[in-house]
C-alpha positions as CSV (number, residue, x, y, z in Angstrom):
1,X,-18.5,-90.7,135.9
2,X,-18.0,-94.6,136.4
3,X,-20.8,-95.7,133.8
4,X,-19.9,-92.9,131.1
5,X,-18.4,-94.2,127.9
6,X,-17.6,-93.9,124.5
7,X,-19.8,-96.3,121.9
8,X,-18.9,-96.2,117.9
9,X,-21.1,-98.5,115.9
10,X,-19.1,-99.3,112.5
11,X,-16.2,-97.8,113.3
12,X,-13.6,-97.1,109.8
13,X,-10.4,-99.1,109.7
14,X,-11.3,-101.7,112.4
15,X,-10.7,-105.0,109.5
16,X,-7.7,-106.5,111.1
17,X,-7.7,-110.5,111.9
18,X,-4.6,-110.7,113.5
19,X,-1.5,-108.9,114.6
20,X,-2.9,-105.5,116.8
21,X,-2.0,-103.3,119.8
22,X,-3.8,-101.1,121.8
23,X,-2.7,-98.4,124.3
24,X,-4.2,-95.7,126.8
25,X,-3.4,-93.2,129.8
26,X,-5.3,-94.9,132.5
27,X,-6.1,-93.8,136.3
28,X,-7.6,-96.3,138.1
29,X,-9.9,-95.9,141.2
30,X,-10.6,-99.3,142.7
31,X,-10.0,-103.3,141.3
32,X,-12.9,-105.0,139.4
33,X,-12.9,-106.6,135.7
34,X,-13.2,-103.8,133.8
35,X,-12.8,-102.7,130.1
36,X,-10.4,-99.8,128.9
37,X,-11.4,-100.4,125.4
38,X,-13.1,-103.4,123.4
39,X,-15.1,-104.1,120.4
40,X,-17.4,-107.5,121.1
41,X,-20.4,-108.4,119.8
42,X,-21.9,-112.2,119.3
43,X,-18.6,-113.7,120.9
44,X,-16.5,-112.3,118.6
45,X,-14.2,-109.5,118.4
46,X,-11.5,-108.1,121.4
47,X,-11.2,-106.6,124.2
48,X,-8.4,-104.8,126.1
49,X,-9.2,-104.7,129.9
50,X,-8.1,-104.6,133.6
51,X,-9.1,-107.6,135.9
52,X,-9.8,-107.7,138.9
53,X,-6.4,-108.0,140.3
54,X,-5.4,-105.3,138.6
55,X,-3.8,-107.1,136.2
56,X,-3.6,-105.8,132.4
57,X,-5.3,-108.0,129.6
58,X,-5.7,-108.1,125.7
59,X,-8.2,-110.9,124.1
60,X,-8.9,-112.2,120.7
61,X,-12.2,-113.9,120.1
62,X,-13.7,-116.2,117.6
63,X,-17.3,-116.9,117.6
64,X,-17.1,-117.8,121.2
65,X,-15.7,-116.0,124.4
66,X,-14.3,-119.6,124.8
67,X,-12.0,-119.4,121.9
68,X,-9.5,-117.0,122.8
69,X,-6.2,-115.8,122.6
70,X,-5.2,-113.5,125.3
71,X,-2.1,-111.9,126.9
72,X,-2.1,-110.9,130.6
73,X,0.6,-109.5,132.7
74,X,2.0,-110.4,136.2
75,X,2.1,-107.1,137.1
76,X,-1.1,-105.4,138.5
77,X,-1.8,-101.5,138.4
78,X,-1.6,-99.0,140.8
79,X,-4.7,-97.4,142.2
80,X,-5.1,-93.2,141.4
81,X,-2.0,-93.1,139.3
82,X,-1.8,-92.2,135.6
83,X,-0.1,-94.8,133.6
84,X,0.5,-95.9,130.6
85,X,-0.6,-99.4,129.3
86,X,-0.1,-101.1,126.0
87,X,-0.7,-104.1,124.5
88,X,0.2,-106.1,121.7
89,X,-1.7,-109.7,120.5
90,X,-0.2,-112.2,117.8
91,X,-3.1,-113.9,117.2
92,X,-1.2,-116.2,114.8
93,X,1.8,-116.7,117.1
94,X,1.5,-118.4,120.3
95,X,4.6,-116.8,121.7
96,X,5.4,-114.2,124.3
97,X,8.2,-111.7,123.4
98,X,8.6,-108.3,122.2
99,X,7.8,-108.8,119.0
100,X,4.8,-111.1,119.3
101,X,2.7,-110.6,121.9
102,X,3.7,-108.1,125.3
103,X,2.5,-105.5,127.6
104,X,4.1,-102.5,128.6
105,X,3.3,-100.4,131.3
106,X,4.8,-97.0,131.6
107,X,6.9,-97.7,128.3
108,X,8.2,-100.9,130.2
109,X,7.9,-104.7,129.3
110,X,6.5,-106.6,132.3
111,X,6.5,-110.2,132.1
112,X,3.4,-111.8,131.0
113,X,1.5,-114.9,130.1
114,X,-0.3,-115.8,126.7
115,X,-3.2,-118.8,126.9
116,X,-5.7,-119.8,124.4
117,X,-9.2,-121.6,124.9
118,X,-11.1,-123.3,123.4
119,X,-10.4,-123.8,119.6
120,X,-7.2,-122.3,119.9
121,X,-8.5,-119.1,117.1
122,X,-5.4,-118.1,115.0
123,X,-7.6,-114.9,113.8
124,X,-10.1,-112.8,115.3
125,X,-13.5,-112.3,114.0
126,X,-14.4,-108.2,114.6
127,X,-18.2,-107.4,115.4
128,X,-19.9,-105.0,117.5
129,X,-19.2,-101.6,118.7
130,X,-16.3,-99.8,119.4
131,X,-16.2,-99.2,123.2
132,X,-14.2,-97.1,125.4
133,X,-14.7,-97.8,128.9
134,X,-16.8,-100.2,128.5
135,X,-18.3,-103.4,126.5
136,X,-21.2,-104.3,124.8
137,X,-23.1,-101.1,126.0
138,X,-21.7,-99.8,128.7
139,X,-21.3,-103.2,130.6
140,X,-18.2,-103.1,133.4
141,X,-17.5,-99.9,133.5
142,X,-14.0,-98.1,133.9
143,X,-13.7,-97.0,137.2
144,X,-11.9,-93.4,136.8
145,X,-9.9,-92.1,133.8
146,X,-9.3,-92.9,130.4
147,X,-7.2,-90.4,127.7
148,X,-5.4,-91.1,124.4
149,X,-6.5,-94.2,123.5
150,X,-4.9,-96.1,120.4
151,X,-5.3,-98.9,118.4
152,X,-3.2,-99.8,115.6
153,X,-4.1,-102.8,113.0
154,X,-0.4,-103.9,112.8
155,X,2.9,-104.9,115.0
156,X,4.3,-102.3,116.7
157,X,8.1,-102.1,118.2
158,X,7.8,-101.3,122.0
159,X,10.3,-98.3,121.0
160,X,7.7,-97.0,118.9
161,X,5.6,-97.3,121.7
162,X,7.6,-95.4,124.0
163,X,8.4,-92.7,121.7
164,X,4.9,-92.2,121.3
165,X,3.8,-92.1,124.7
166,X,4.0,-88.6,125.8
167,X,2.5,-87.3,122.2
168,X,-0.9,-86.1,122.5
């Protein structure tokens, strides 16, 4: 259902500060800002979402939603398709490339844009709950499908990424 999702207060192995990725299956049913996974909490923490363009987004935050560092693609979504996002944030690196900070959807690099706000935070500062489809209990919901969610506290190659995308 569209306001089912998964909370995990204190979740094990979530002490990185900078270099992550994150990845899902995702089917989509209609455009809105919405989270695929996140863990926020005070203004601090990250988020990996869809906006309302349909375009993919990974965020970094440090004590204030205002200081960010965030990678977004150009390319939007399709609607009731399965596909494969990733997303990898440099925190430290203000860089877009493959081995900074990228997107790939469908095991593909898109072009994308990396900004920063605020006090330009070269770490992020991890609180609240772990959150699949949503943020900071159950707020923006996923609208449709989420499966095989990952999150990894280190740089991954995008070959790594593809190799691992049809592995359940």
């Amino acid at each position: 259902a569209s306001t089912q999702y998964f909370p995990k207060s204190s979740p094990a192995g979530m002490t990185f500060t900078d270099d992550f990725v994150v990845s899902a299956w995702v089917k989509l049913t209609s455009y809105a800002t919405v989270y695929v996974v996140s863990r926020l909490g005070a203004a601090s923490g990250w988020a990996f979402f869809v906006n309302s363009n349909g375009t993919v987004a990974l965020a970094g935050y440090n004590a204030a939603y205002a200081n960010n560092s965030t990678v977004t693609s150009y390319q939007s979504l399709p609607l009731n398709k399965w596909v494969h996002i990733s997303a990898q944030l440099d925190m430290s690196s203000f860089t877009a490339t493959t081995t900074t900070s990228y997107i790939m959807i469908d095991g593909v690099d898109v072009p994308v844009t990396v900004t920063r706000g605020g006090t330009n935070p070269t770490a992020l500062v991890q609180s609240g709950n772990l959150e699949i489809g949503g943020a900071n209990g159950g707020g923006s919901p996923f609208p449709g499908k989420i499966a095989q969610v990952a999150i990894y506290s280190a740089k991954v190659t995008q070959a790594n990424i593809r190799a691992t995308i049809s592995q359940g």
